[in-house]
PASEBA-1860 file (N, C-alpha, C; in nm, 3 decimals):
! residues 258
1> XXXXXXXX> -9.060/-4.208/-7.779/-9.038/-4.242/-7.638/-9.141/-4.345/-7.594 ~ -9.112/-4.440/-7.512/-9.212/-4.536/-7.492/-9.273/-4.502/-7.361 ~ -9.450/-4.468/-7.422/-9.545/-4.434/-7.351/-9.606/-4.524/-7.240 ~ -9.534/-4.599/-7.241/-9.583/-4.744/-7.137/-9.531/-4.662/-6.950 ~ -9.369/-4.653/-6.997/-9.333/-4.601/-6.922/-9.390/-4.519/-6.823 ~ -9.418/-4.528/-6.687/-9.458/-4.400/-6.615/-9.325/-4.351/-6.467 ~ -9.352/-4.208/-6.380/-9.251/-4.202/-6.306/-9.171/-4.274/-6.193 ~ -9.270/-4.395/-6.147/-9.241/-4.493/-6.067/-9.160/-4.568/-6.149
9> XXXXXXXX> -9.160/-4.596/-6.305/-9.031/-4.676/-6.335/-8.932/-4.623/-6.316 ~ -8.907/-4.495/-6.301/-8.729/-4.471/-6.344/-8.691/-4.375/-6.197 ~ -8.836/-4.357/-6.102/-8.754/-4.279/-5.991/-8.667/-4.355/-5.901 ~ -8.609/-4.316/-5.846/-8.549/-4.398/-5.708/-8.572/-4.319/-5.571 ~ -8.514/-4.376/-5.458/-8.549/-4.340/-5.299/-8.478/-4.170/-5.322 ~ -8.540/-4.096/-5.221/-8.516/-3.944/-5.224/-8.393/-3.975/-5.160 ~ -8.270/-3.894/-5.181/-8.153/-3.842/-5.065/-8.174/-3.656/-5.026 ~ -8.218/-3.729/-4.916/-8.190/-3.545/-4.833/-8.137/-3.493/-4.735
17> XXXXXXXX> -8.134/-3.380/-4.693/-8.003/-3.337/-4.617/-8.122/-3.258/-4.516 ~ -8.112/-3.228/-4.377/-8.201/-3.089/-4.324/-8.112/-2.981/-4.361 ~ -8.240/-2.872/-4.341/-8.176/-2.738/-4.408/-8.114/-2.691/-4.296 ~ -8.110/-2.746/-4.132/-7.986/-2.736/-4.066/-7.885/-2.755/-4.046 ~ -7.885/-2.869/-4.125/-7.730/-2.894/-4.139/-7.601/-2.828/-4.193 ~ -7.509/-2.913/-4.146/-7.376/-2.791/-4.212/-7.355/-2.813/-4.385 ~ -7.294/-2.746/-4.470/-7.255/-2.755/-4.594/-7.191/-2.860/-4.612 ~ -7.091/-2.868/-4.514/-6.985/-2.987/-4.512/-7.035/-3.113/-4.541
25> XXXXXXXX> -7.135/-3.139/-4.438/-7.236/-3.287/-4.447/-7.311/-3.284/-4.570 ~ -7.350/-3.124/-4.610/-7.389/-3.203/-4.736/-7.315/-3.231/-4.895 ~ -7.234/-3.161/-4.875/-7.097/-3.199/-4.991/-7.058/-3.329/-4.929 ~ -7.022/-3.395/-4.805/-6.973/-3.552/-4.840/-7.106/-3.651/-4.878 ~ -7.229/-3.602/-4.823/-7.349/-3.701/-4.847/-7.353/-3.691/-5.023 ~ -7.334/-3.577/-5.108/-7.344/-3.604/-5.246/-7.221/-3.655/-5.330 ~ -7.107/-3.663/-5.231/-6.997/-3.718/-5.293/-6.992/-3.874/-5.261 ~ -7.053/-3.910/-5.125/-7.086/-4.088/-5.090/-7.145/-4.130/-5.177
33> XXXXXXXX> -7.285/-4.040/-5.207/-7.438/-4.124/-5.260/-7.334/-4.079/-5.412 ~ -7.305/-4.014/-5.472/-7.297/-3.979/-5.624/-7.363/-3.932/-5.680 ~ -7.431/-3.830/-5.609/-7.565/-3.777/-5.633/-7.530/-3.598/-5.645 ~ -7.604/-3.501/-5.695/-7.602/-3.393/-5.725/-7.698/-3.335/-5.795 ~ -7.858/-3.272/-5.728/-7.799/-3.187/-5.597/-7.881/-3.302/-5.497 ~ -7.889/-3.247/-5.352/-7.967/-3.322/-5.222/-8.095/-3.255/-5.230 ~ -8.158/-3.311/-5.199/-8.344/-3.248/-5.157/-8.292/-3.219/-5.046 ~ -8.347/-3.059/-4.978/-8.360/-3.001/-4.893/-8.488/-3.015/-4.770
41> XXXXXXXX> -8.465/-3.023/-4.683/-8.590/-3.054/-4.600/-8.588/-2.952/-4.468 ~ -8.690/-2.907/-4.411/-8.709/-2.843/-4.317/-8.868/-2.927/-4.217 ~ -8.833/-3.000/-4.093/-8.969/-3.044/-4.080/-9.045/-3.113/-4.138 ~ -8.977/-3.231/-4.175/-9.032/-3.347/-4.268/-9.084/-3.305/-4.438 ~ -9.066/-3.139/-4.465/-9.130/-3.089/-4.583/-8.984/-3.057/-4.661 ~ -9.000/-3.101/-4.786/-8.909/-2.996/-4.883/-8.934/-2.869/-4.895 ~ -8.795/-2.826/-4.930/-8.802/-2.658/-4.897/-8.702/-2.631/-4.980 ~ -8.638/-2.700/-5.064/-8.573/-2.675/-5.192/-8.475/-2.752/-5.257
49> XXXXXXXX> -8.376/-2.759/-5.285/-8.265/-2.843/-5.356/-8.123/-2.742/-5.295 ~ -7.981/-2.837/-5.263/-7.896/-2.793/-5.262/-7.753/-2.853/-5.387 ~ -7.705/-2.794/-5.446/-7.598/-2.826/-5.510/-7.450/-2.821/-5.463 ~ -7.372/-2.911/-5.529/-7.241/-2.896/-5.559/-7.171/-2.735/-5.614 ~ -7.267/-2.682/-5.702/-7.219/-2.539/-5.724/-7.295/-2.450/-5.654 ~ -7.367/-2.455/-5.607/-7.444/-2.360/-5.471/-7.280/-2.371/-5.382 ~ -7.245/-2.466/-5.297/-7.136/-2.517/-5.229/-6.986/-2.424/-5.263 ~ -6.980/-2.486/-5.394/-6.874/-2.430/-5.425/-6.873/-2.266/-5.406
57> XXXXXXXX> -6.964/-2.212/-5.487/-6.989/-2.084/-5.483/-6.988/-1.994/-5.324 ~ -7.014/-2.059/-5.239/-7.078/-2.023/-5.121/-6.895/-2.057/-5.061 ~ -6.818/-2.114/-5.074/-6.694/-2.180/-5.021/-6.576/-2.071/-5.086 ~ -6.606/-2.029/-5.192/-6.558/-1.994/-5.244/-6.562/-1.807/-5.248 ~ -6.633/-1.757/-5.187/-6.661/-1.642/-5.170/-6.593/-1.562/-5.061 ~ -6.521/-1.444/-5.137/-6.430/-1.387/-5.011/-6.505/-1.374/-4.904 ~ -6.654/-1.319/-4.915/-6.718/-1.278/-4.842/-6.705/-1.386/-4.725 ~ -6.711/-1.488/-4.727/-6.715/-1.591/-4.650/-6.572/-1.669/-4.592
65> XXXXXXXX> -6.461/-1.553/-4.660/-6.312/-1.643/-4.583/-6.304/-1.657/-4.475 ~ -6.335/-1.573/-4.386/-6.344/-1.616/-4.242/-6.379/-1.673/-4.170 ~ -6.538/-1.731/-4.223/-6.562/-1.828/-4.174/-6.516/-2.004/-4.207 ~ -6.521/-2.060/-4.094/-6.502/-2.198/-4.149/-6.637/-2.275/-4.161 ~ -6.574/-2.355/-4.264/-6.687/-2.444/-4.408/-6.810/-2.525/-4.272 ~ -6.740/-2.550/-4.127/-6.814/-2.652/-4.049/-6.947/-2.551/-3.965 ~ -6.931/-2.402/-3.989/-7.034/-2.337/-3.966/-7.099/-2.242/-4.051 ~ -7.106/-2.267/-4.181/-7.259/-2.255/-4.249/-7.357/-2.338/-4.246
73> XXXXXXXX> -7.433/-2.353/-4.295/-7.545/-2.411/-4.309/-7.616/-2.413/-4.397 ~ -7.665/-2.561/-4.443/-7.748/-2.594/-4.610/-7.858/-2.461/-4.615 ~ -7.876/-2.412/-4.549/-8.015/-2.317/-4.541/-7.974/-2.201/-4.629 ~ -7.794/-2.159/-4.631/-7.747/-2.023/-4.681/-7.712/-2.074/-4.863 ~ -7.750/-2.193/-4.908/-7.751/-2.236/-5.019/-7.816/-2.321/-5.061 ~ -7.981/-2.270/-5.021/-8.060/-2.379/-5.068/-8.177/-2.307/-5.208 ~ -8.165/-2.395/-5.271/-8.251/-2.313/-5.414/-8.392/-2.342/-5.400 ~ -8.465/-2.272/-5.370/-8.604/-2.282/-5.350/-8.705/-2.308/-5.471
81> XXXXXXXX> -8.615/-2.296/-5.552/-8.683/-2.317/-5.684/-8.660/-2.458/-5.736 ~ -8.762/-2.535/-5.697/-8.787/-2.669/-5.763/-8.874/-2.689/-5.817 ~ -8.929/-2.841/-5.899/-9.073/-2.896/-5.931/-9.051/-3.042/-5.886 ~ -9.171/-3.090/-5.886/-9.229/-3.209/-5.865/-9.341/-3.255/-5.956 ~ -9.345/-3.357/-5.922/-9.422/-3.507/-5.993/-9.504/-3.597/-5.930 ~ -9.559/-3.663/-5.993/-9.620/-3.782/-5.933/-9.606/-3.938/-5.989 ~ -9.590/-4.056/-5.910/-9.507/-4.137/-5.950/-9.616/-4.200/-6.081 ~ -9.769/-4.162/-6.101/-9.832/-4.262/-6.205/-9.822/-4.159/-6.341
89> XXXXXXXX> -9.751/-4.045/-6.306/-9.774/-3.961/-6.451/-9.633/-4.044/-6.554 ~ -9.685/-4.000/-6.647/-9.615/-4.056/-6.764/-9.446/-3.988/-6.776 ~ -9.325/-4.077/-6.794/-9.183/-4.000/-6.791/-9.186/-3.919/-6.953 ~ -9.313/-3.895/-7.019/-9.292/-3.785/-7.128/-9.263/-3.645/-7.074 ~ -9.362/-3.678/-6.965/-9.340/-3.530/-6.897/-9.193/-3.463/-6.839 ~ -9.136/-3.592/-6.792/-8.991/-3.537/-6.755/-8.891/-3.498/-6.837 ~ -8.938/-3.505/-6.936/-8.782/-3.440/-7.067/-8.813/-3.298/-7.055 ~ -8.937/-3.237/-7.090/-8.889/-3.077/-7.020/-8.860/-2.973/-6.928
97> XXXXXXXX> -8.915/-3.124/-6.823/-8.835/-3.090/-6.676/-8.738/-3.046/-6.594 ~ -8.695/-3.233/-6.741/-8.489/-3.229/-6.677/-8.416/-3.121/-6.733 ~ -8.469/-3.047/-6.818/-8.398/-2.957/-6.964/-8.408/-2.849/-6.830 ~ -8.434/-2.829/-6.783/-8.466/-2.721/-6.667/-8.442/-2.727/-6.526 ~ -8.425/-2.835/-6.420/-8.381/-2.907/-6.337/-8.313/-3.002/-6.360 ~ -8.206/-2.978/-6.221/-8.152/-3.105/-6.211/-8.199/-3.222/-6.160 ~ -8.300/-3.240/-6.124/-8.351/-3.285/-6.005/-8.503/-3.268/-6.061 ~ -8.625/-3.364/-6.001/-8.724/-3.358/-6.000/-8.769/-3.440/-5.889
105> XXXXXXXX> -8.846/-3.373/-5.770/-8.865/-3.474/-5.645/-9.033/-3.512/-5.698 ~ -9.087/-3.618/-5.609/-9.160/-3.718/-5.638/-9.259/-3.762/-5.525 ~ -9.382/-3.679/-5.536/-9.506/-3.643/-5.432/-9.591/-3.832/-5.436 ~ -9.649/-3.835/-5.379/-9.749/-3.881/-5.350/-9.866/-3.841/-5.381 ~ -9.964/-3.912/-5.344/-10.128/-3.791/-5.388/-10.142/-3.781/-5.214 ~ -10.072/-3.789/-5.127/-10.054/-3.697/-5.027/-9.952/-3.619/-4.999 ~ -9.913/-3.576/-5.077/-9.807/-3.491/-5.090/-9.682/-3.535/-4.993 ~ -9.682/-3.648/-4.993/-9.558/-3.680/-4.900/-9.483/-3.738/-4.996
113> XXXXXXXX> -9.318/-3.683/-4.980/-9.189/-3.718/-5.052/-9.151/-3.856/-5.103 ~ -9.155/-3.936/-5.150/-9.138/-4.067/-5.184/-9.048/-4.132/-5.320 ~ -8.975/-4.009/-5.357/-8.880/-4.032/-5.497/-8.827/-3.920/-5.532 ~ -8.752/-3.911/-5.608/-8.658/-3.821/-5.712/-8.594/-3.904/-5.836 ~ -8.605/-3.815/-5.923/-8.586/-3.844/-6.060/-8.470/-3.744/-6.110 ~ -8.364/-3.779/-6.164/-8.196/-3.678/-6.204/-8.166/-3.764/-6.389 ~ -8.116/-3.646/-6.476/-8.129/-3.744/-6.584/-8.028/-3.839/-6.572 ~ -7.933/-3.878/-6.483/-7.915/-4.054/-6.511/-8.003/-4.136/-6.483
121> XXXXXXXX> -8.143/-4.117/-6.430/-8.211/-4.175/-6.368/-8.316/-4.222/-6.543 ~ -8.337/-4.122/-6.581/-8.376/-4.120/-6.712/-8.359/-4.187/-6.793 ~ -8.196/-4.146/-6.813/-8.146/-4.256/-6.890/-8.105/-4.389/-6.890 ~ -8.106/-4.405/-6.775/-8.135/-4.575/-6.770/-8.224/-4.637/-6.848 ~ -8.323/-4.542/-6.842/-8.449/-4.608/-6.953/-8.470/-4.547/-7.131 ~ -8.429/-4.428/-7.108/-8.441/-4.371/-7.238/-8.362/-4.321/-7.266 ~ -8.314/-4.305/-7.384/-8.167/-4.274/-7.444/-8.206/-4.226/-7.601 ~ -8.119/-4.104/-7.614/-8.142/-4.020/-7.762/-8.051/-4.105/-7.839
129> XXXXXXXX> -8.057/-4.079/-8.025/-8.039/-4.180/-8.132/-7.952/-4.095/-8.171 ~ -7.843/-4.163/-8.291/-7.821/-4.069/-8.353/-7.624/-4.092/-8.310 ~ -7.569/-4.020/-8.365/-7.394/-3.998/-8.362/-7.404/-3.890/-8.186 ~ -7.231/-3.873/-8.174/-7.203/-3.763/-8.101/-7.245/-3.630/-8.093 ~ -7.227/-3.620/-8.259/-7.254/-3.486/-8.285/-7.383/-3.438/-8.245 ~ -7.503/-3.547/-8.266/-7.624/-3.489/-8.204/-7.642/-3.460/-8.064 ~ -7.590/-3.497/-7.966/-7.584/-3.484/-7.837/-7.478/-3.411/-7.784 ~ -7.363/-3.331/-7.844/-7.269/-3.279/-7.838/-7.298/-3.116/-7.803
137> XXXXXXXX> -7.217/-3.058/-7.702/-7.238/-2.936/-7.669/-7.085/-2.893/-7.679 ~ -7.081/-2.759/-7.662/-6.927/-2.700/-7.731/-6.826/-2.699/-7.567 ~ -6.740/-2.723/-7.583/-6.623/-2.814/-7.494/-6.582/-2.684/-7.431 ~ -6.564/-2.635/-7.314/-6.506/-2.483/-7.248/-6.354/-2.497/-7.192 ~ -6.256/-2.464/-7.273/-6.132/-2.473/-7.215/-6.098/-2.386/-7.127 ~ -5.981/-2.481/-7.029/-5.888/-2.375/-6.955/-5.759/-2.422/-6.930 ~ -5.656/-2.338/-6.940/-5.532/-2.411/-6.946/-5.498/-2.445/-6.787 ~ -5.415/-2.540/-6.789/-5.332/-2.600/-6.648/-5.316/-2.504/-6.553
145> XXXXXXXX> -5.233/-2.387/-6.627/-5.128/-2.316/-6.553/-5.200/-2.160/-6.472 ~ -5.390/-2.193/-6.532/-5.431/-2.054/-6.523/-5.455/-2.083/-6.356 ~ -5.492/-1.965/-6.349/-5.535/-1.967/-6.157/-5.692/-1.978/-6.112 ~ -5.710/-2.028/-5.993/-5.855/-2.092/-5.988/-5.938/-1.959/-5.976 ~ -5.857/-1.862/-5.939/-5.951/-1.732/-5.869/-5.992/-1.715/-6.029 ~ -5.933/-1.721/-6.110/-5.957/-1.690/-6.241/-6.079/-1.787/-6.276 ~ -6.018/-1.893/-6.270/-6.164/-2.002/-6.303/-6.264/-1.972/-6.243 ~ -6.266/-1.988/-6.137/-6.406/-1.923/-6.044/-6.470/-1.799/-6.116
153> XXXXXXXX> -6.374/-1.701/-6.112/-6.449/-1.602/-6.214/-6.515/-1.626/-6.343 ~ -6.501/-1.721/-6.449/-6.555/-1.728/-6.518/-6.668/-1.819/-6.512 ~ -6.615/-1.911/-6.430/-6.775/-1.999/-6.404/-6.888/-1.908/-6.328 ~ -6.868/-1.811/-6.250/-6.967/-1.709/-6.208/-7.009/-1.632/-6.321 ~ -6.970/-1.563/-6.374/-6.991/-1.469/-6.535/-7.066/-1.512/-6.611 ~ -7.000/-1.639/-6.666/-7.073/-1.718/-6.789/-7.126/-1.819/-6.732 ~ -7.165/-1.854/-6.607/-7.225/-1.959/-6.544/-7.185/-2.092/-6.615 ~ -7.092/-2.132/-6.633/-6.977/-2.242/-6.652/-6.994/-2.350/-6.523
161> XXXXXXXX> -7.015/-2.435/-6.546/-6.985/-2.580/-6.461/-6.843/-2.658/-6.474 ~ -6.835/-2.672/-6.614/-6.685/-2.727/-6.579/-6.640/-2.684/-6.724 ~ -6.446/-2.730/-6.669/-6.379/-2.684/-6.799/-6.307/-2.793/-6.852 ~ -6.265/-2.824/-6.974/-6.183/-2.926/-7.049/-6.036/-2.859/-6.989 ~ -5.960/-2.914/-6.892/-5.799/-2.821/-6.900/-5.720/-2.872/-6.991 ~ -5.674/-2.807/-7.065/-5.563/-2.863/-7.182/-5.449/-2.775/-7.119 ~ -5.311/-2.876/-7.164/-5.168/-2.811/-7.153/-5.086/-2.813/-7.254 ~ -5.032/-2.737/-7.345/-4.982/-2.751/-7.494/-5.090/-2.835/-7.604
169> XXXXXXXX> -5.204/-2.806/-7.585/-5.309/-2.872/-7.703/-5.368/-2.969/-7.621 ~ -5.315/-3.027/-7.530/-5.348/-3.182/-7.502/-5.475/-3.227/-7.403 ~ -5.557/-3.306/-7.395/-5.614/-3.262/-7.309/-5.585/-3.280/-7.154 ~ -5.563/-3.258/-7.040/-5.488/-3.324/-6.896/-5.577/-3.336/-6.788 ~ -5.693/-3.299/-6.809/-5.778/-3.270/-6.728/-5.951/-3.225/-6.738 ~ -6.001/-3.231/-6.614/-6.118/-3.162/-6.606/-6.172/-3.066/-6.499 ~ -6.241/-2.997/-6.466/-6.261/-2.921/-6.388/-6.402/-2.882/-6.365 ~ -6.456/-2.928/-6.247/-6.607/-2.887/-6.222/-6.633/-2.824/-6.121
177> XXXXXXXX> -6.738/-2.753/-6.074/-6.845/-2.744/-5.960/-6.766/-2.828/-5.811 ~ -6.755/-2.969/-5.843/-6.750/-3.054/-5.743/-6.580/-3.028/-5.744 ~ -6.466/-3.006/-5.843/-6.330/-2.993/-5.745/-6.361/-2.857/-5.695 ~ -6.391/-2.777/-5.756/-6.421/-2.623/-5.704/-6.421/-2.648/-5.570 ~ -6.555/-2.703/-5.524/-6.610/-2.733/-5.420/-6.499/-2.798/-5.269 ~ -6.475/-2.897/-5.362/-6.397/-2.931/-5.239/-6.247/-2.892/-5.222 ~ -6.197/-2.860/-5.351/-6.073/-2.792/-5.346/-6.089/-2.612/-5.211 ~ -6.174/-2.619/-5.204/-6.271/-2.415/-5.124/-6.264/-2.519/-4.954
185> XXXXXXXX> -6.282/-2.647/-4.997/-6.349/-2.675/-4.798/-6.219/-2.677/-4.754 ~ -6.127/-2.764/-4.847/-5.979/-2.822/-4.787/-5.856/-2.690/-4.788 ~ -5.953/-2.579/-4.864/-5.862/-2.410/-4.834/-5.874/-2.391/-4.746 ~ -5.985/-2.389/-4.728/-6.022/-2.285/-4.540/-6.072/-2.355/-4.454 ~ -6.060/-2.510/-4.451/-6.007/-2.578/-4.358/-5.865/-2.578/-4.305 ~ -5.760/-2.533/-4.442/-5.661/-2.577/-4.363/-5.555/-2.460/-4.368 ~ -5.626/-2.347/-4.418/-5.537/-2.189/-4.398/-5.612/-2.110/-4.311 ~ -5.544/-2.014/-4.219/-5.601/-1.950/-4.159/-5.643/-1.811/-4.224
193> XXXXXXXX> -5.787/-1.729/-4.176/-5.819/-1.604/-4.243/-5.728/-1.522/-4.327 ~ -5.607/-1.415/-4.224/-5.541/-1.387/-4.274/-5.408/-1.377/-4.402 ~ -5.433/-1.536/-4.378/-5.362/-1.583/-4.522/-5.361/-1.614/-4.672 ~ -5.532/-1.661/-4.615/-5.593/-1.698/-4.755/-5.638/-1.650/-4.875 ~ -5.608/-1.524/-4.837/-5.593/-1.414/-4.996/-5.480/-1.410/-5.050 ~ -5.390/-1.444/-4.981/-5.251/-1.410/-5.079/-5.212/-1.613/-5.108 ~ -5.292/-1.710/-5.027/-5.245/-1.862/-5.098/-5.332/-1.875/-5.188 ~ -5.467/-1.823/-5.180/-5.580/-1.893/-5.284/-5.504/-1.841/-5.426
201> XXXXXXXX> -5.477/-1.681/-5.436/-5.489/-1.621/-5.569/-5.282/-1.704/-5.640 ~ -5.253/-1.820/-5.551/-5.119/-1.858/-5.564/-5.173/-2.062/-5.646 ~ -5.319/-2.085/-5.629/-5.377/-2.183/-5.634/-5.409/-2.191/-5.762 ~ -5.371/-2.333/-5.846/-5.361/-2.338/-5.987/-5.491/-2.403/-6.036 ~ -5.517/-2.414/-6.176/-5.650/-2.499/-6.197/-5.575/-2.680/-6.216 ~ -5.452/-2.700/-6.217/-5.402/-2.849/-6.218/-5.373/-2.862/-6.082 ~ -5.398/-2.739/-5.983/-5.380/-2.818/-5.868/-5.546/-2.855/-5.781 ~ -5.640/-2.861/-5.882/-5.785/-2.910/-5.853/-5.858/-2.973/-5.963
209> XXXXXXXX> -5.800/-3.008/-6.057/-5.881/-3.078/-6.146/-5.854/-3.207/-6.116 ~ -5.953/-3.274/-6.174/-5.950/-3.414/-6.192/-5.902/-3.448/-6.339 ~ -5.768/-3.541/-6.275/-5.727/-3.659/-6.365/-5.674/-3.791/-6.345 ~ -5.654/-3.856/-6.434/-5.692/-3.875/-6.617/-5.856/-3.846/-6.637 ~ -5.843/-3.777/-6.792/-5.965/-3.771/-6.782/-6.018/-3.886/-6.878 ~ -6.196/-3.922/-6.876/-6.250/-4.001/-6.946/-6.278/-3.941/-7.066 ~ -6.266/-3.995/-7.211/-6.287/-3.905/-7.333/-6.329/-4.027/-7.436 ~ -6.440/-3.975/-7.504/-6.496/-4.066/-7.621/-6.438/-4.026/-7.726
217> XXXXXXXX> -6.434/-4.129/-7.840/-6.409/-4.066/-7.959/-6.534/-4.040/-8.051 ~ -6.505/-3.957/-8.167/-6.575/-3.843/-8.224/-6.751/-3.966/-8.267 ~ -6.682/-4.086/-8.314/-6.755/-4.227/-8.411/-6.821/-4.326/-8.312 ~ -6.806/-4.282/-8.189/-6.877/-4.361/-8.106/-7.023/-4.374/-8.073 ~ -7.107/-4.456/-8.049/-7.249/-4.482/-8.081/-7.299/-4.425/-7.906 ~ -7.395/-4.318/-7.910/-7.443/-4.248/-7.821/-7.478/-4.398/-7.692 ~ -7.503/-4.481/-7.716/-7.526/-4.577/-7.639/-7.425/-4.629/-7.542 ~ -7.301/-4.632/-7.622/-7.195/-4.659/-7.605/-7.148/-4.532/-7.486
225> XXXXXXXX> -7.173/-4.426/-7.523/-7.142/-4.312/-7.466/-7.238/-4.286/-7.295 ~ -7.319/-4.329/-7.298/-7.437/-4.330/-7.164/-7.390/-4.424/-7.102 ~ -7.374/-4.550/-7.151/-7.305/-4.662/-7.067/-7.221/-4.661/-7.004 ~ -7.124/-4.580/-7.044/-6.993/-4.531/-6.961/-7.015/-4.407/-6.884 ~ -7.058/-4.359/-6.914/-7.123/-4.241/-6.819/-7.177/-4.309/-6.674 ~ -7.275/-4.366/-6.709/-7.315/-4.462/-6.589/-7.258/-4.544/-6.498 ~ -7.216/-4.611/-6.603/-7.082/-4.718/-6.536/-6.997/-4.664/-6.429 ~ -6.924/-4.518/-6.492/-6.855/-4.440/-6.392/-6.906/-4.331/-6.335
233> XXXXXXXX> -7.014/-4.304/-6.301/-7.061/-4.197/-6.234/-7.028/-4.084/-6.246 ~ -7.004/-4.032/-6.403/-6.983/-3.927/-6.413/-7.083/-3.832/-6.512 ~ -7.063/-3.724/-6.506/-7.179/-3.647/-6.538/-7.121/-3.570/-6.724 ~ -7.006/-3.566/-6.736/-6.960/-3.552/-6.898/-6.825/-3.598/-6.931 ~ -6.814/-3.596/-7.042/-6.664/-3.674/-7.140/-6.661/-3.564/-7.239 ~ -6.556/-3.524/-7.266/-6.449/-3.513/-7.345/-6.536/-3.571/-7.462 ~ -6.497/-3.494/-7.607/-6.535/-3.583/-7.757/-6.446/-3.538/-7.839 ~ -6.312/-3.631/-7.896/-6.224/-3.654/-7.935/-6.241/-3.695/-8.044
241> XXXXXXXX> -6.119/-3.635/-8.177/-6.084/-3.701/-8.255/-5.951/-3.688/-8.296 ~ -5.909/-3.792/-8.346/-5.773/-3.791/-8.356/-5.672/-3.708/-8.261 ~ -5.735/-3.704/-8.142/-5.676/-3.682/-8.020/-5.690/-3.509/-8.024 ~ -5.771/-3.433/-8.067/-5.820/-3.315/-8.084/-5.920/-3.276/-8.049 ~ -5.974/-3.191/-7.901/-6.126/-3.169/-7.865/-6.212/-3.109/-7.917 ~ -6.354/-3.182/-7.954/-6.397/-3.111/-8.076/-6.556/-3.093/-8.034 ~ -6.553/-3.146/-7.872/-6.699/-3.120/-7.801/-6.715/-3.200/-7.631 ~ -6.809/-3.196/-7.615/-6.873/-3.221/-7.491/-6.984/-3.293/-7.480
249> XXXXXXXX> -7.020/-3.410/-7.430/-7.132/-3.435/-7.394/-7.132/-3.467/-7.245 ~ -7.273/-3.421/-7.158/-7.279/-3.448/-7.052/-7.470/-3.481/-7.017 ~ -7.492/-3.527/-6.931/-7.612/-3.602/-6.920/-7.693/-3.479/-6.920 ~ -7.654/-3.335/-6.938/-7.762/-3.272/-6.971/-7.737/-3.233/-7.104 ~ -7.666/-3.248/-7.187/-7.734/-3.246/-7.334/-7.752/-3.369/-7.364 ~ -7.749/-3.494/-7.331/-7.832/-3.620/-7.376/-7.945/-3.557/-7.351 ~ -7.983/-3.530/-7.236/-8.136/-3.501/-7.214/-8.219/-3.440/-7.278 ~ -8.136/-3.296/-7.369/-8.171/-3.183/-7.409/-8.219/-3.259/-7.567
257> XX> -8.160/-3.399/-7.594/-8.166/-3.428/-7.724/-8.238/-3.541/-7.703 ~ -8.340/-3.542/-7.638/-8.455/-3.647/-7.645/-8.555/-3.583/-7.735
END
């Protein structure tokens, strides 16, 4: 890794949300910026990180059908558990960071907020060697036709972020945190209490995934593979061969394979 490097090269400007704000504002501020999760603030101070799957989870909870998405608040899903940095320390330090956060915010030597560091931010500058296979994590299917209450359940269980959806072998889709998320605001925005137990458990995983999906093949040069990642702002691909899914990479196992 090149030691020249320190955290002022690769951080950028903080995006944050107050921890008063509604959920809503902060699911469109990370879907504008392309960002995931927001620095949390209370009183000019951080006070934790909020996610796309905090969101979802929180949207998604019977406990919470009754209410609507425009009165919670970032405060009922904010993870208090962060770290920080300083912008002259060296980015060696951030590879066992990112392996552990999504997110790393970015002090001053007065402790005032002035950056964040996410591994695309990383990888702009540093990038692991090597085939697919080294950066490859194992691909989590779910078919089209299953139901989201179902998906939800397993991404809670096995703490799952997203799924490869295949329909007869093929692949048709993807499924993350972020449709979760907003597929939960545009439910109970637009069904009323009483209903929404008997439409949600009627709600498919092809009627919230994202498609077409983006997919590398098996021989492609990891470089090749970050570039497009970047390019399109997305966080994993599909790893294909001969039109057969045979893995996953997403900017947190690049990271994991520095």
């Amino acid at each position: 890794m090149t030691k020249e490097l320190v955290i002022q090269d690769v951080m950028v400007k903080p995006v944050t949300i107050a921890k008063s704000a509604k959920v809503t504002e902060a699911l469109d501020k990370m879907l504008d910026e392309g960002i995931d999760p927001l620095i949390a603030t209370h009183n000019n101070s951080v006070t934790g990180t909020v996610s796309r799957q905090a969101i979802a989870r929180k949207l998604g909870s019977k406990q919470n059908s009754g209410i609507a998405p425009t009165a919670i608040h970032v405060s009922s899903v904010v993870d208090e558990d962060f770290t920080s940095i300083y912008p002259d320390e060296s980015i060696n330090v951030l590879v066992p960071l990112l392996q552990c956060y999504k997110m790393v915010v970015v002090y001053d030597a007065d402790h005032r907020l002035i950056g964040q560091v996410s591994a695309g931010d990383l990888l702009k500058k540093v990038q692991p060697d090597g085939t697919p296979e080294a950066v490859m994590e194992v691909a989590v299917t779910i078919e089209a036709d299953e139901r989201v209450v179902h998906l939800r359940r397993r991404m809670l269980d096995d703490n799952i972020t997203r799924f490869v959806v295949t329909e007869n072998d093929r692949i048709v889709g993807i499924v993350t945190e972020t449709d979760v998320a907003i597929a939960m605001r545009k439910f109970r925005e637009a069904v009323t209490g009483r209903h929404q137990d008997h439409r949600i458990r009627n709600l498919l995983v092809k009627d919230i995934m994202s498609s077409p999906v983006i997919s590398i093949e098996r021989g492609a040069k990891v470089s090749e593979i970050v570039d497009l990642m970047l390019r399109k702002n997305i966080s994993s691909m599909p790893v294909a061969e001969k039109g057969k899914l045979v893995g996953m990479v997403t900017r947190q196992s690049l990271v994991n394979a520095l």
